[in-house]
PAZAPA-4460 file (N, C-alpha, C; in steps of 0.05 Angstrom, whole numbers, plus 32768, in hexadecimal, padded with zeros to 4 digits):
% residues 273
    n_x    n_y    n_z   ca_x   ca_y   ca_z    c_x    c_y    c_z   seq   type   mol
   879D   87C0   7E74   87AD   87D8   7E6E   87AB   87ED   7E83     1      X     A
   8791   87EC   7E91   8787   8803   7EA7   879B   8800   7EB9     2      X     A
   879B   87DF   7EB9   87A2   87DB   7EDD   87BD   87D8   7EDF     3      X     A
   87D5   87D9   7EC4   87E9   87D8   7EBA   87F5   87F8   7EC7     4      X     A
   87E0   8807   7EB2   87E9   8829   7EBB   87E8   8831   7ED9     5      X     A
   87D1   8827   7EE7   87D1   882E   7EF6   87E2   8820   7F15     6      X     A
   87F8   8810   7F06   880B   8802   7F1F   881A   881A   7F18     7      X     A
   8826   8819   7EF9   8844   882E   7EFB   8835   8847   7F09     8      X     A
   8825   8854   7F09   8820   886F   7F0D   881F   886C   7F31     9      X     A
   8814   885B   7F3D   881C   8851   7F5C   8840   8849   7F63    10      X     A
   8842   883E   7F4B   8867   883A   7F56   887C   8853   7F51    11      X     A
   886D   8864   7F3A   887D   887E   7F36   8876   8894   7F51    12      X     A
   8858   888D   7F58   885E   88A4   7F76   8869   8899   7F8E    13      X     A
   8872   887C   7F8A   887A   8870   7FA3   889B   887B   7FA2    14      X     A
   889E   8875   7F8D   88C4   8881   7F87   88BE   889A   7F89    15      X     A
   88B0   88B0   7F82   88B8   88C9   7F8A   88B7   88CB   7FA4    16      X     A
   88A1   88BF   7FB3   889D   88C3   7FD3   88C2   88BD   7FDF    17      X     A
   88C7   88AA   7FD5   88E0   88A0   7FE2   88F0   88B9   7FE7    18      X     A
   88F5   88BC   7FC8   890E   88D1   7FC5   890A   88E9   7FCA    19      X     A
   88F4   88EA   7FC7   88E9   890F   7FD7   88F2   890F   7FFA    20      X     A
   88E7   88F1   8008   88EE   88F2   8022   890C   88F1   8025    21      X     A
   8925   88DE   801C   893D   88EA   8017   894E   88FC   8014    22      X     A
   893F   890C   8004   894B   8925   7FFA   8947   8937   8016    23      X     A
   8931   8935   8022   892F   8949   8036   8935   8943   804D    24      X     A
   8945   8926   8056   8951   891D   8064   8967   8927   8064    25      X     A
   8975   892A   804E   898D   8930   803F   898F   8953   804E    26      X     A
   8983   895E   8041   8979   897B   8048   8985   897F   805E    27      X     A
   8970   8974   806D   8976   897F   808A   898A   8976   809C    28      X     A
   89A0   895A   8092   89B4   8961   809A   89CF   896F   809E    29      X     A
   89C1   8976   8078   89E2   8989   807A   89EC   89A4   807D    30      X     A
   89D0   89AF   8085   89CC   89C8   8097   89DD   89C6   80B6    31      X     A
   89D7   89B8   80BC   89DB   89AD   80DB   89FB   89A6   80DC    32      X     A
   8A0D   8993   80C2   8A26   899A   80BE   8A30   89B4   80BC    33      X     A
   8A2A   89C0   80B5   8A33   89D5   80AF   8A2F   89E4   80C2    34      X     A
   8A21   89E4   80CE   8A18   89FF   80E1   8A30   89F7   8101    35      X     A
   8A31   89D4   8102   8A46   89D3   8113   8A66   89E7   810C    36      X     A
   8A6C   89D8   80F2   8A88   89DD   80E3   8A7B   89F4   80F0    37      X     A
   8A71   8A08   80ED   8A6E   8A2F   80E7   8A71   8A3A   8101    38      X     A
   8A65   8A1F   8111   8A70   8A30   813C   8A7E   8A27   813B    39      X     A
   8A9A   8A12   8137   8AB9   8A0C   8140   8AC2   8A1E   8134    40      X     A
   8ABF   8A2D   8114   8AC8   8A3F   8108   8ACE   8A59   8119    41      X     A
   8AB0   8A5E   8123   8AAC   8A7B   8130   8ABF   8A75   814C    42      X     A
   8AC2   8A6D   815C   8AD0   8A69   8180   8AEC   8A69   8178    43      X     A
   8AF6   8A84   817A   8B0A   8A8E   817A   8B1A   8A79   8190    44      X     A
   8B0F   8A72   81AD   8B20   8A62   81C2   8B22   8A3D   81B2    45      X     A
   8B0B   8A37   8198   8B10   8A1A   8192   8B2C   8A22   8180    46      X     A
   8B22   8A38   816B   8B3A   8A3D   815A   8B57   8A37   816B    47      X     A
   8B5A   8A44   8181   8B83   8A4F   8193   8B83   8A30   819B    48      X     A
   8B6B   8A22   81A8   8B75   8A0C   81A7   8B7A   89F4   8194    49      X     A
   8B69   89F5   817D   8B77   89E1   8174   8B92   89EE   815E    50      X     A
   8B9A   8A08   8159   8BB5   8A09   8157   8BCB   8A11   8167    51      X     A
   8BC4   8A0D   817E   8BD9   8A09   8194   8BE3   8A1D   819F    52      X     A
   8BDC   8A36   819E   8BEA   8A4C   819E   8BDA   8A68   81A4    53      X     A
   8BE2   8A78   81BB   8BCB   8A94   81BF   8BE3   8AAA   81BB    54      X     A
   8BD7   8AB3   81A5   8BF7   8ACA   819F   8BE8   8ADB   81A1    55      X     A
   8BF4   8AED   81B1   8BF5   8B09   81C0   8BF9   8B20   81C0    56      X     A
   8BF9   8B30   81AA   8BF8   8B49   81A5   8C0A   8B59   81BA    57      X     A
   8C1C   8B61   81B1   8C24   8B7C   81C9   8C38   8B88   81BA    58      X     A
   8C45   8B9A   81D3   8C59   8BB3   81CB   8C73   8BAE   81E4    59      X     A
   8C7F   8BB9   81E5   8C94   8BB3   81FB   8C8A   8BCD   820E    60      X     A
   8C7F   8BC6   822F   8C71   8BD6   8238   8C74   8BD4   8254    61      X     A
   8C89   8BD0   825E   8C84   8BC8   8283   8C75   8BDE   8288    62      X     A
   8C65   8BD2   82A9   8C6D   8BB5   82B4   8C51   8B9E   82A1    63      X     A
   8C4E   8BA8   828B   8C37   8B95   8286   8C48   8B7F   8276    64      X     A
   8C5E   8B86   825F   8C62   8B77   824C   8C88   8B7D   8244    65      X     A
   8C97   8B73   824E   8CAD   8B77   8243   8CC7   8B5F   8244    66      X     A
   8CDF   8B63   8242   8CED   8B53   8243   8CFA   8B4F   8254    67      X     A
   8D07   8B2F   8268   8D1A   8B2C   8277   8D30   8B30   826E    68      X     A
   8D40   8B2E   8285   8D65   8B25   8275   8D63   8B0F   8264    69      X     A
   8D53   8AFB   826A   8D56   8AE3   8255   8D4C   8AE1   8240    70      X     A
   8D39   8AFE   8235   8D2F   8AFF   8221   8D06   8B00   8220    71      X     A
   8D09   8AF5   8234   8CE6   8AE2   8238   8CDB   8AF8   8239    72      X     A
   8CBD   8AF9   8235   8CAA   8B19   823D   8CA3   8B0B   8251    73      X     A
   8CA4   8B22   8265   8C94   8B20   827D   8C81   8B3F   8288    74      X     A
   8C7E   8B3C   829B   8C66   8B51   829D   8C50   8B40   82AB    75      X     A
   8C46   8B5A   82B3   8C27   8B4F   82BD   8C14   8B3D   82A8    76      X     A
   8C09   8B53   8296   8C00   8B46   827E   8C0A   8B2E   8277    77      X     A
   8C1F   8B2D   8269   8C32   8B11   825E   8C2B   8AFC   8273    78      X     A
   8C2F   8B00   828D   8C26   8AEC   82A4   8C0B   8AE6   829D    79      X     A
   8BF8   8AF9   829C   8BE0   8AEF   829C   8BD6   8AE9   827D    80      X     A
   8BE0   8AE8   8273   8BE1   8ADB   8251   8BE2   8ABF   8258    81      X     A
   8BF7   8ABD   825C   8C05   8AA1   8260   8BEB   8A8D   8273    82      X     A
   8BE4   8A99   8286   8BDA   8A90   829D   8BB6   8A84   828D    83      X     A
   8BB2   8A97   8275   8B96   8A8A   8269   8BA3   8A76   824D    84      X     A
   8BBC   8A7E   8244   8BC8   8A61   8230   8BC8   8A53   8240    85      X     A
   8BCC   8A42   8261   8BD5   8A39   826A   8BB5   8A2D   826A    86      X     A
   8BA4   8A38   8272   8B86   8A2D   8272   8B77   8A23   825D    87      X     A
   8B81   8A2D   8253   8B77   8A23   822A   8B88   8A11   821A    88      X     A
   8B9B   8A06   822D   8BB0   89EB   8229   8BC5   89F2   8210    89      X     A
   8BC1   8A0E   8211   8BDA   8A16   81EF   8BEF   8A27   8201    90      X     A
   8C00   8A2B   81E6   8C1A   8A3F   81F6   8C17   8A5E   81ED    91      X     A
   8C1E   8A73   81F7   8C1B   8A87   81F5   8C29   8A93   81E7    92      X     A
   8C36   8AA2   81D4   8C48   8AA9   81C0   8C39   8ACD   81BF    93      X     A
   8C53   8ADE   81C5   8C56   8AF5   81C3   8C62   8AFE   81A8    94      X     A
   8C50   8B1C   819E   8C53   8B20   818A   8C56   8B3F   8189    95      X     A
   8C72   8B43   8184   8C6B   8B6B   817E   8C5D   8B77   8169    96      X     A
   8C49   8B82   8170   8C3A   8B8E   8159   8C3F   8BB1   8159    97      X     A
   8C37   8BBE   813C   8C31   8BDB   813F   8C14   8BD2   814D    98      X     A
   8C14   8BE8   8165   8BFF   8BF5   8172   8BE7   8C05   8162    99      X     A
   8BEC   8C07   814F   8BDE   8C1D   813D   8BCC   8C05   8128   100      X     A
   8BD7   8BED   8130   8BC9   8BDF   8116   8BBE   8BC5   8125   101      X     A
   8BB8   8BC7   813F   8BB1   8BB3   8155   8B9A   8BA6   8148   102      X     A
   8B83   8BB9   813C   8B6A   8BAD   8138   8B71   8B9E   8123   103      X     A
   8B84   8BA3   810B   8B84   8B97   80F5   8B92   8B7D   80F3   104      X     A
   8BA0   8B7C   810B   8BC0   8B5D   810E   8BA2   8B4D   811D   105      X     A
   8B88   8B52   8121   8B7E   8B42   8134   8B6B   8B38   8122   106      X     A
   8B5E   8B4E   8112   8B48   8B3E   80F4   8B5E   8B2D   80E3   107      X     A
   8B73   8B3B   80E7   8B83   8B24   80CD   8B8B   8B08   80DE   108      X     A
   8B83   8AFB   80FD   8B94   8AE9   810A   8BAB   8AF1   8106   109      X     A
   8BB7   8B04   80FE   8BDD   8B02   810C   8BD8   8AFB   8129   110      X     A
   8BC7   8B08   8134   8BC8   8AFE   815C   8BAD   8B03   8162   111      X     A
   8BA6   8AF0   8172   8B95   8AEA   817C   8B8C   8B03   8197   112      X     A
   8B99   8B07   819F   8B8B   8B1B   81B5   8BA0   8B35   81BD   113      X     A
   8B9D   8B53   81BF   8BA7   8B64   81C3   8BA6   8B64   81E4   114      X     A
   8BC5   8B5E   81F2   8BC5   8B67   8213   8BDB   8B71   821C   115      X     A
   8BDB   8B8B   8214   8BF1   8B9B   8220   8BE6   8BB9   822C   116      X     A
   8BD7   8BB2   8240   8BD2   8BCD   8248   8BBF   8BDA   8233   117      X     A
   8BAF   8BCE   822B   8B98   8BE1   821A   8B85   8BF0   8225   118      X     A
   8B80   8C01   8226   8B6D   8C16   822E   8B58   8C0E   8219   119      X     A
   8B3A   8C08   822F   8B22   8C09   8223   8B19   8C27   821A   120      X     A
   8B1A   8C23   8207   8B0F   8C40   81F8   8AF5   8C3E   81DB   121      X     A
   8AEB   8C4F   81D9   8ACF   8C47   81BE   8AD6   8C36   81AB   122      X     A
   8AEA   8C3C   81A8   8AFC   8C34   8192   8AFF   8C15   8190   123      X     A
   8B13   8C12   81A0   8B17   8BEE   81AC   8B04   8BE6   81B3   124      X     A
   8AE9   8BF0   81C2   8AD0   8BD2   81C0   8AC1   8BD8   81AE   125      X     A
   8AC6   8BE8   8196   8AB7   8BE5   8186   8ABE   8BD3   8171   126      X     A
   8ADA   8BD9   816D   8AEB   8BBC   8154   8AF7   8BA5   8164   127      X     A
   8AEC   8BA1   817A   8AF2   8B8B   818E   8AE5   8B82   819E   128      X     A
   8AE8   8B66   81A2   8ADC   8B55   81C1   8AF7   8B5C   81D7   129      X     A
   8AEF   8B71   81E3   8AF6   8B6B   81FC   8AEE   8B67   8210   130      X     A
   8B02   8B64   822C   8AFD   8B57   823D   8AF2   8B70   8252   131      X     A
   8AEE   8B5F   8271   8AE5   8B79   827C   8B03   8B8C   828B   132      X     A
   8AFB   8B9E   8292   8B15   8BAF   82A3   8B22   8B9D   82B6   133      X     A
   8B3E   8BA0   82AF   8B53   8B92   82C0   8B60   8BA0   82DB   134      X     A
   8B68   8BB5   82C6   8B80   8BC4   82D8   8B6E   8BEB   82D0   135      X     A
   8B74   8BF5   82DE   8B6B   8C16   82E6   8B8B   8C20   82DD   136      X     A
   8B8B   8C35   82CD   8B99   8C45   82C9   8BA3   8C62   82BA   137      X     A
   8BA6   8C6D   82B9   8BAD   8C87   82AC   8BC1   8C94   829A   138      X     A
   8BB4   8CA4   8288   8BCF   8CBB   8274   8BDB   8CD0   8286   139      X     A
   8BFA   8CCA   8281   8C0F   8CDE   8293   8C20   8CF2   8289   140      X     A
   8C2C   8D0B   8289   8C37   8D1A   827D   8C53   8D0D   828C   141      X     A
   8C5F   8D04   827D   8C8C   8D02   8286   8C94   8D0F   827C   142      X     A
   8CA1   8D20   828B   8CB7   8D36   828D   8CD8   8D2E   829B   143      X     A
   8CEB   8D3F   828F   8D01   8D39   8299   8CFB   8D4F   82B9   144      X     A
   8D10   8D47   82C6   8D10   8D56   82E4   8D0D   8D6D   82E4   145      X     A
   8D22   8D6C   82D1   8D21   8D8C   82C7   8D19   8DA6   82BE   146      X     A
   8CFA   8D95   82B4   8CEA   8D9C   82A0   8CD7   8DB6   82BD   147      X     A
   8CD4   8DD7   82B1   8CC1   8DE3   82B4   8CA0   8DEB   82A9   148      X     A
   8CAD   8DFA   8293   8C97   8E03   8281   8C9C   8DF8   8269   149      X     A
   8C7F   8DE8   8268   8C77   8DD8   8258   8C69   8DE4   8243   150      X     A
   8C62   8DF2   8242   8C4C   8E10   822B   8C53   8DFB   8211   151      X     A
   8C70   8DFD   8207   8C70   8DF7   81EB   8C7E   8DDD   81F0   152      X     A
   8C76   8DC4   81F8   8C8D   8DAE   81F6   8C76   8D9F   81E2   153      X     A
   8C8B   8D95   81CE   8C82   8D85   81C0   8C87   8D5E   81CF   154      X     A
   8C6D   8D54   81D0   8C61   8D3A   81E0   8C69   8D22   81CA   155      X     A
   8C79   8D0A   81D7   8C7F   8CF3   81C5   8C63   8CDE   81D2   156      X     A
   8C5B   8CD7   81C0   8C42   8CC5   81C6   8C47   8CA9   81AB   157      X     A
   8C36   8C93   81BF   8C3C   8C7D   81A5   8C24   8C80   8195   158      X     A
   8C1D   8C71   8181   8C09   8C75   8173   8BFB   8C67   8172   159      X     A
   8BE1   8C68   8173   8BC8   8C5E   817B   8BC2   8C59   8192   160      X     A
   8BD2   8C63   819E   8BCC   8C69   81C1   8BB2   8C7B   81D1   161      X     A
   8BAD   8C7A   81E7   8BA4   8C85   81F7   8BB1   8C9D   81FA   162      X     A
   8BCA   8C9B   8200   8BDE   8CBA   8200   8BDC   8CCD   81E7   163      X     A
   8BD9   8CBC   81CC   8BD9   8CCF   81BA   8BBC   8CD6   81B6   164      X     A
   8BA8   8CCB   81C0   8B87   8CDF   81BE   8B8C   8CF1   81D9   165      X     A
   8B96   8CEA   81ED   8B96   8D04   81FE   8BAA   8D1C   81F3   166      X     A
   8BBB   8D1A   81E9   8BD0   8D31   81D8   8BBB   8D3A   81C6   167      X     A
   8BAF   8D2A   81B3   8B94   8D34   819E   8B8A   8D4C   81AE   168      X     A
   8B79   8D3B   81C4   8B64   8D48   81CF   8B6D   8D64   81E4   169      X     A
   8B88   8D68   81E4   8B95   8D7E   81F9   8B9D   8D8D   81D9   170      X     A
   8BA4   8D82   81CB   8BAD   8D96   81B0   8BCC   8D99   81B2   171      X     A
   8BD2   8D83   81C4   8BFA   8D8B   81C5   8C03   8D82   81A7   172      X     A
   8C1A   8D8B   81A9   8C28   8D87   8196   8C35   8D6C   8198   173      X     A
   8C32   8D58   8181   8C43   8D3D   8182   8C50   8D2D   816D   174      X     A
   8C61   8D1F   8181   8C73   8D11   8175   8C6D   8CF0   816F   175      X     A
   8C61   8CEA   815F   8C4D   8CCF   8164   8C67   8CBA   8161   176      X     A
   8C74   8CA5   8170   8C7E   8C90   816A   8C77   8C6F   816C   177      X     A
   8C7E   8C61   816B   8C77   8C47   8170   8C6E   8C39   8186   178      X     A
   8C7D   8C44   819C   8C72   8C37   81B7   8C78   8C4C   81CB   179      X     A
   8C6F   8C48   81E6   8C73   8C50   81FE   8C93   8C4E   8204   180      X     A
   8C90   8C3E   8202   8CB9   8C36   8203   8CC8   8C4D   81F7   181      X     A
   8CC9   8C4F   81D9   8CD0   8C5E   81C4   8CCB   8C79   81D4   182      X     A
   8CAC   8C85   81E5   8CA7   8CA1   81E7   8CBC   8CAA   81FC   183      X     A
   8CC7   8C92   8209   8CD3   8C9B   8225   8CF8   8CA7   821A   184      X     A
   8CFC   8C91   8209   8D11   8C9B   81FD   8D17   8CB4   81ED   185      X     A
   8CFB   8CB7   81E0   8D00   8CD2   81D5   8D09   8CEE   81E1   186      X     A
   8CF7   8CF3   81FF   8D00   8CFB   8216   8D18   8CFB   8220   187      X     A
   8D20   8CE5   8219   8D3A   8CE1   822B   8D50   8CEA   820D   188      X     A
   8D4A   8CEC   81FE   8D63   8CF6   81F0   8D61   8D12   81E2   189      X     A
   8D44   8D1F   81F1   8D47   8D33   81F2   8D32   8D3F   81CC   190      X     A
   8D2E   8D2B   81BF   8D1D   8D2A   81A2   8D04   8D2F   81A8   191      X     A
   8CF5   8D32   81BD   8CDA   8D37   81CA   8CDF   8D47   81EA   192      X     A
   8CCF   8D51   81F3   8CC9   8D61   8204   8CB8   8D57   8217   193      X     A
   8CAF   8D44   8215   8C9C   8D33   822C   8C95   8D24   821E   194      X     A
   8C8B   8D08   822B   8C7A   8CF7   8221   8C5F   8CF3   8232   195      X     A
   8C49   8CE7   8220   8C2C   8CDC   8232   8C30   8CBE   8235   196      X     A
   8C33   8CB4   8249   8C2A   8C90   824D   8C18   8C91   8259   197      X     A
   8C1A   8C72   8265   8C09   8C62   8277   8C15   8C6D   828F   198      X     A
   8C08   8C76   82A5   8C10   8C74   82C2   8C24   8C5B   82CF   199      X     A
   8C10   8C49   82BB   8C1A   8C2A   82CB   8C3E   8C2E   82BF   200      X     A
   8C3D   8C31   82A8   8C53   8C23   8297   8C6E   8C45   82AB   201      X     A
   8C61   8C5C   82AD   8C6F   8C75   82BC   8C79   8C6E   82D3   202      X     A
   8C6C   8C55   82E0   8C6D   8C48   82FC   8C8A   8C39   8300   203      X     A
   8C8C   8C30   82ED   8C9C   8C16   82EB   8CB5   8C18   82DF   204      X     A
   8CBA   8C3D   82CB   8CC6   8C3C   82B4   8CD8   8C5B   82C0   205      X     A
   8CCA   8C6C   82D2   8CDD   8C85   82D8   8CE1   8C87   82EB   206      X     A
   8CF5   8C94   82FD   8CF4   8C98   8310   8D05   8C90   8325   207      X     A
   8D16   8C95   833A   8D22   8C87   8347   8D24   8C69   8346   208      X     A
   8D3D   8C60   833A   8D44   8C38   8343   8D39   8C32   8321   209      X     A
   8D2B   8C42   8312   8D25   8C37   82F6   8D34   8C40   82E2   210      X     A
   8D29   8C3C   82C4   8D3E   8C43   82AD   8D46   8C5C   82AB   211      X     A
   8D33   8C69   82AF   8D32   8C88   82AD   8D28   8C9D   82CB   212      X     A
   8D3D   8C99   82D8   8D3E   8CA6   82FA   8D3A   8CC4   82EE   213      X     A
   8D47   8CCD   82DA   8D49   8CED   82DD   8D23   8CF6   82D3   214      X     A
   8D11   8CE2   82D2   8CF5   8CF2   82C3   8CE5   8CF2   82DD   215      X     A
   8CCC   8CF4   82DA   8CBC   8CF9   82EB   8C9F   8CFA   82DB   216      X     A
   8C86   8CF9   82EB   8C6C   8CF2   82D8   8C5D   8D18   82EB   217      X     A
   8C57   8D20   82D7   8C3F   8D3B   82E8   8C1F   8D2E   82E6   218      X     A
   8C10   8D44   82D2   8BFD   8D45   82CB   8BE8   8D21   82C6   219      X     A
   8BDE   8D14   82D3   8BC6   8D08   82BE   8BB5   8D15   82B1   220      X     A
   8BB6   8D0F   8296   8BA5   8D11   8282   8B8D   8D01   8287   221      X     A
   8B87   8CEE   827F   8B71   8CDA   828E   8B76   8CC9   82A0   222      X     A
   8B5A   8CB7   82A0   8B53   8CA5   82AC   8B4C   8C96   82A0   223      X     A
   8B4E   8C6F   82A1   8B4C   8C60   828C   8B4A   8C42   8298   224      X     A
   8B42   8C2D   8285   8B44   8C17   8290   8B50   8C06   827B   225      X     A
   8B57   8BEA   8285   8B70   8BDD   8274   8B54   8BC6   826E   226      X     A
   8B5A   8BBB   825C   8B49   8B9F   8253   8B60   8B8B   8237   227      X     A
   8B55   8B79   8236   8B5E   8B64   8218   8B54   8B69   8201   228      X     A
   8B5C   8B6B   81EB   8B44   8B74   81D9   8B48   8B53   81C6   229      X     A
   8B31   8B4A   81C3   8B31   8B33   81AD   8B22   8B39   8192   230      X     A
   8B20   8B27   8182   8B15   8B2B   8163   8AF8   8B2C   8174   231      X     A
   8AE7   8B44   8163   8ACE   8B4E   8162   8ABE   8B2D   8166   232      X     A
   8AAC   8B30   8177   8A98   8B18   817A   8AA8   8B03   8187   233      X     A
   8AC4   8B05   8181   8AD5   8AEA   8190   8ACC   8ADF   81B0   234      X     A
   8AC4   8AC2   81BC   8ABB   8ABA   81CE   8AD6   8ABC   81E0   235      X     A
   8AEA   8AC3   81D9   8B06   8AC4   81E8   8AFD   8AD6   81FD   236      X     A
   8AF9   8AF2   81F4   8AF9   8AFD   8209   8AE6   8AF4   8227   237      X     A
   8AD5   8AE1   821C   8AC4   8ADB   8236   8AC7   8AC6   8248   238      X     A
   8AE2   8ABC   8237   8AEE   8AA6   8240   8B0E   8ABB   8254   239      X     A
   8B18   8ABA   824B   8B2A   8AD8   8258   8B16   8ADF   8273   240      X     A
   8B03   8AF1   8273   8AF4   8AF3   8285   8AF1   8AEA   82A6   241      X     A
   8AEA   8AC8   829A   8AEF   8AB1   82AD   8B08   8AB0   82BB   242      X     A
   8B1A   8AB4   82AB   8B37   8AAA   82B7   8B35   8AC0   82C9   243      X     A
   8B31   8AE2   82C3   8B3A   8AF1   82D6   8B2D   8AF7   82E8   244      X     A
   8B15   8AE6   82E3   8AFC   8AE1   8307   8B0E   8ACC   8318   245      X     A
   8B17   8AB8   830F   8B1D   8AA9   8319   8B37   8AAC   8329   246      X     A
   8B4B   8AB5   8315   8B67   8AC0   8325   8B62   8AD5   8336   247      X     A
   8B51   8ADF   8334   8B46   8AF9   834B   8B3E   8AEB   835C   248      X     A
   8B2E   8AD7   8361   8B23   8AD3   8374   8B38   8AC8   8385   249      X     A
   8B4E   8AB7   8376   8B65   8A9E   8392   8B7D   8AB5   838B   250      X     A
   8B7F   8ACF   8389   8B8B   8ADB   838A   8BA0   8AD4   8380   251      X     A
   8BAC   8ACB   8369   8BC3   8ACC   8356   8BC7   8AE1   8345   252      X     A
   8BA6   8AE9   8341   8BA8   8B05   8333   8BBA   8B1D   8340   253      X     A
   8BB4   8B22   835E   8BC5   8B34   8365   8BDE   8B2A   836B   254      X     A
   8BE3   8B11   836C   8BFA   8B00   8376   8C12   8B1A   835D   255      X     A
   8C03   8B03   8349   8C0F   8B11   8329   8C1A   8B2F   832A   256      X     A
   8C00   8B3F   8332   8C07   8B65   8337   8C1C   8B65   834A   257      X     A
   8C17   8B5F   8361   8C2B   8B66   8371   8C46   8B5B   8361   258      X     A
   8C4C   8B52   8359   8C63   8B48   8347   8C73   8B5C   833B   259      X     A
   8C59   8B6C   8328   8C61   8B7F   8319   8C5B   8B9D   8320   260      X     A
   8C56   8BA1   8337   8C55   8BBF   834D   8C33   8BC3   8341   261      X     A
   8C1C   8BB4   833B   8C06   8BC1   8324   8BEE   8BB9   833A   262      X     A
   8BF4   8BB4   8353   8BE0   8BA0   8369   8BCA   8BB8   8361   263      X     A
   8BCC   8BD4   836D   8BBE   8BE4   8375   8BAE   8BE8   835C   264      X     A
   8BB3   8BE4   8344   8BA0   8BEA   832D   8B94   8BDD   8324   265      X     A
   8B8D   8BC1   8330   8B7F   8BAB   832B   8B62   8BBD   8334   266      X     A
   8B4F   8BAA   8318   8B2D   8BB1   831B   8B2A   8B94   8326   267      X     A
   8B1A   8B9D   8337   8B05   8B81   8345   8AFA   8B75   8334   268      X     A
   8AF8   8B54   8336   8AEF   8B4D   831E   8AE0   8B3C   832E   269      X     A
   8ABF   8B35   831E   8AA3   8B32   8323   8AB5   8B0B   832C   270      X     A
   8A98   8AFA   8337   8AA0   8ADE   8340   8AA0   8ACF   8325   271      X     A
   8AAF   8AC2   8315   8AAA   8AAA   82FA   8A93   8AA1   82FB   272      X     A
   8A88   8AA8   82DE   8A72   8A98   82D6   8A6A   8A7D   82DC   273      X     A
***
C-alpha cells in the first residue's frame, strides 16, 4: 500500500513539473507577440506604407502648396511631399484642412503629416513630431500702395497662424479668417486694412507680374522657421529628416526651391544618418 502511494504521489509531481514548465513556456511567448504587433502598431512610416497613402495636411499657400491650371497642387512643399511618398513606395494625397485644427486632423489620422509652411513654434513641437528647419522665414504687414497711416487699420490674419500670435502680441486689431489666401483678398476688397503672412507666400503672391501688383509687404513682425509637423512620438518625422539630408546634399532640394523662387530660404541641412 506504501509503495502504491508513494508511485501516485511521484507521478502527480511529475505531471505538475510538466505543466508548470509549459505554462511558462506559454508565458513568455506571448509577451513577445504582442510586444511585436505593439512596434508595427506604433511606426507611423510601417502604418502610410502598408495603406498606401501619405496624406498631407495643407491650405492653399504658394509658393509652398497650391494649384495648377490642371488642378494638381504643386509648390515647393507638395514637391517635396511627393519626393518622401515616392521613397516610402505610397502615393501622396493632398488634403485641405482648417489650420486651426491641424493638431486635431493629425491625432484623429485624417492626415498623416502637416506641410505647408509651418512655423516651428512652442506650440507645434509640443503636440507634434516635427521635423528639423527647412526653409527661414518671416511675419509681413500687406498694404495696398496706397496705404499711409496705419494707427487704426484693422489686420486680416488666418487662424492659428503665426500672423495671428504676432497681431495678439502687437495688440492690432483683427480680422481672423481661414487662410493666407482668404487674408490677401480681404485687402483686396477693401473688408480689412492689411493683412500679416508669410514673407515667403508675400514673395510669390504681391507685387509686380503677380495676383495682386497693386500691394506691397512693409514691416516684419518676426522671424521664424518652417518644419513638418507629424503625430507626437511619430518615427516619420525622422524619417522625413533623411530625405531632406539627402536631397540637400545632390542638390534637388534646391533644384526644387529654385523652382519655386524659395532657393534663398533654404536651412542647411546636417549629412543623413
Amino acid at each position: 500500500m506504501k509503495k502504491k502511494l508513494a508511485l501516485m504521489l511521484t507521478l502527480a509531481l511529475t505531471v505538475g513539473t510538466v505543466l508548470t514548465g509549459c505554462g511558462k513556456a506559454s508565458d513568455g511567448a506571448a509577451p513577445a507577440a504582442a510586444d511585436s504587433a505593439q512596434t508595427s502598431e506604433e511606426s507611423d512610416v510601417a502604418y502610410i506604407q502598408e495603406k498606401g497613402t501619405l496624406i498631407v495636411g495643407i491650405t492653399e499657400f504658394a509658393p509652398m502648396d497650391y494649384k495648377d491650371d490642371s488642378g494638381e497642387w504643386i509648390g515647393f512643399d507638395a514637391d517635396m511631399a511627393r519626393v518622401v511618398a515616392k521613397k516610402l513606395g505610397v502615393e501622396a494625397q493632398f488634403v485641405v484642412i482648417d489650420w486651426d485644427n491641424k493638431i486635431m486632423e493629425l491625432e484623429a489620422k485624417s492626415i498623416d503629416v502637416v506641410w505647408n509652411g509651418m512655423t516651428l513654434t512652442s506650440e507645434t513641437t509640443s503636440a507634434m513630431e516635427c521635423t528639423r528647419p527647412y526653409c527661414n522665414n518671416a511675419q509681413v504687414i500687406v498694404v495696398p500702395d496706397t496705404a499711409t497711416d496705419t494707427a487704426d487699420f484693422v489686420y486680416a490674419v488666418e487662424a492659428g497662424s503665426a500672423g495671428e500670435a504676432a497681431a495678439q502680441e502687437k495688440g492690432f486689431q483683427m480680422n481672423v479668417v481661414a487662410s493666407q489666401a482668404d487674408a490677401l483678398m480681404e485687402v483686396a476688397s477693401g473688408t480689412s486694412d492689411a493683412a500679416i503672412i508669410d514673407l515667403l507666400m508675400a514673395g510669390a503672391m504681391i507685387g509686380e507680374g503677380t495676383s495682386y501688383p497693386n500691394m506691397k509687404h512693409t514691416d516684419e513682425l518676426t522671424t521664424e522657421e518652417y518644419g513638418v509637423g507629424c503625430r507626437k512620438g511619430s518615427d516619420l518625422a525622422a524619417y522625413i529628416n533623411n530625405v531632406f539630408s539627402e536631397t540637400y546634399a545632390d542638390g534637388s532640394m534646391k533644384e526644387t526651391a529654385t523652382t519655386y523662387g524659395v532657393q534663398e530660404a533654404l536651412v542647411e541641412q546636417p549629412k543623413a544618418e
